[in-house]
N, C-alpha and C positions, 0 to 999 in steps of 0.2 A: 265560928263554928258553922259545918257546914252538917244538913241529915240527910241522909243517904235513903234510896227507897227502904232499907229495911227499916229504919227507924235509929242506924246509929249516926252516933255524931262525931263527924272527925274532924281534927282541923283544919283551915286554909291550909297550912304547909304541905300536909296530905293531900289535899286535893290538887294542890301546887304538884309534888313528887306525882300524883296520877297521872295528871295531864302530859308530865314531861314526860313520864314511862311509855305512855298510848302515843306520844308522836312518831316513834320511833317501833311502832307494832307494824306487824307485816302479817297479812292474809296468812292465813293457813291456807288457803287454795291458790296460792300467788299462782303456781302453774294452770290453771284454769285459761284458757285461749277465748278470748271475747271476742276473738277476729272472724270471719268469715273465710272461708274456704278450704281447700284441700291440701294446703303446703303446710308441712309442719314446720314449728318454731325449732330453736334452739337446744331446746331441750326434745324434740320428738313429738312433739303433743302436736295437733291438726284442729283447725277453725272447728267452731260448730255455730252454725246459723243461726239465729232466731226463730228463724221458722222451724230448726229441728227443737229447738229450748222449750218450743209453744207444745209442738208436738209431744214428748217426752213430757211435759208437766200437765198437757191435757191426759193423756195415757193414766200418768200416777195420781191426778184425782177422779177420774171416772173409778178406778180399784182402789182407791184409799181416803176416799171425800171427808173423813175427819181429820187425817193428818199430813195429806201431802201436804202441804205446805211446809211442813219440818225440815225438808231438804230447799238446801239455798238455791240459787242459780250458781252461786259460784260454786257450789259441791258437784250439781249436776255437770257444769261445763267443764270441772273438772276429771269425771270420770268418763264422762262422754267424747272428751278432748285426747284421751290415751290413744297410742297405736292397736290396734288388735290384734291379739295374743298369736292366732293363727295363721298372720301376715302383716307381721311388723312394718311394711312400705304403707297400709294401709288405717284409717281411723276404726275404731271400731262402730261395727255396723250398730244402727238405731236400734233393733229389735235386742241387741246384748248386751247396752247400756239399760234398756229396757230391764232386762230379765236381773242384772246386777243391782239395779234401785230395786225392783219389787223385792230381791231377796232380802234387802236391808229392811223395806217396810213390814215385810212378812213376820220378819225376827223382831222389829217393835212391836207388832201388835200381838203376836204370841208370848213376848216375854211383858206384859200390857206398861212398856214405855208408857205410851201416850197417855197414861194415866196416875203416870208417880207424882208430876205436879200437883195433882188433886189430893193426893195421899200427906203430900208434904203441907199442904196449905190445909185441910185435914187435921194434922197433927200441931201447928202452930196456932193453933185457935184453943180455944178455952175449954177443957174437957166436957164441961155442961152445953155446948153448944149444939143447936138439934140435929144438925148432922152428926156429931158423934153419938149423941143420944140413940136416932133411928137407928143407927146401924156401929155394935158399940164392937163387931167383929173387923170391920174397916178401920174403925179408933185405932184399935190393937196393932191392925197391922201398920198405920199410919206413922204410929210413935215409934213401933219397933225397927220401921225403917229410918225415922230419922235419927234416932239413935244412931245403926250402923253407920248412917253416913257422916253424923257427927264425929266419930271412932272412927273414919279410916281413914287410909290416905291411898294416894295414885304416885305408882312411880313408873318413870316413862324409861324406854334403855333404848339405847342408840343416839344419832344424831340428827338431824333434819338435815334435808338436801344439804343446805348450805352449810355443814359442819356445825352448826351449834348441838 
């Protein structure tokens, strides 16, 4: 038996089937270009530097210093790697991968994303604990979110690039 971070226990075979499942996983940002320069790949997408990667992740923590780091490098290279919309022969300019990440951080921090973790660990802790204590309006909503999340499900339609 193997325990997992949360605390369950599953067996070797399981962990056996996990490992075999994860060999055969593929990025979700496979399209992401980690090459350098201006010639797009196969699929369209165009290099993006290092030095543009630096730039763009200095930008989004100077305006997001608690949570830029949420986005990967591979998310970024991936969006920043796109043709631009208003001249498909061209990458899209720094300033409007800019403005495309800030609108995603904008929309976590107003909808306060970077704060469900806390809600959730929050709410798996012991109701007498003095955080739920201090503040027993945050309990509330804590439990009541993990609830919903216990109760739903995600269903995805379509297929990814590759037909799956």
């Amino acid at each position: 038996m193997a325990t997992t971070n949360g605390g369950a226990d599953i067996s070797n075979a399981e962990v056996d089937k996990i490992k075999d499942d994860l060999k055969d996983f593929e990025d979700e940002f496979d399209d992401a270009v980690e090459e350098e320069g201006d010639i797009a790949d196969a699929q369209g997408n165009f290099g993006v530097s290092s030095d543009e990667l630096a730039v763009i992740r200095g930008e989004l923590a100077s305006d997001f210093p608690e949570d830029f780091g949420y986005l990967s490098d591979a998310y970024i290279l991936s969006v920043a790697s796109k043709p631009y919309s208003k001249d498909p022969s061209i990458r899209r300019p720094i300033q409007y991968t800019l403005e495309k990440l800030k609108n995603v951080m904008r929309w976590r921090d107003a909808e306060q994303a970077p704060y469900l973790g806390d809600l959730v660990d929050l709410a798996n802790g012991p109701p007498n604990d003095p955080a739920a204590l201090e503040d027993p309006e945050a309990y509330t909503t804590a439990t009541g979110l993990v609830k919903a999340i216990n109760n739903s499900s995600m269903y995805w339609h379509g297929l990814t690039k590759k037909g799956q």
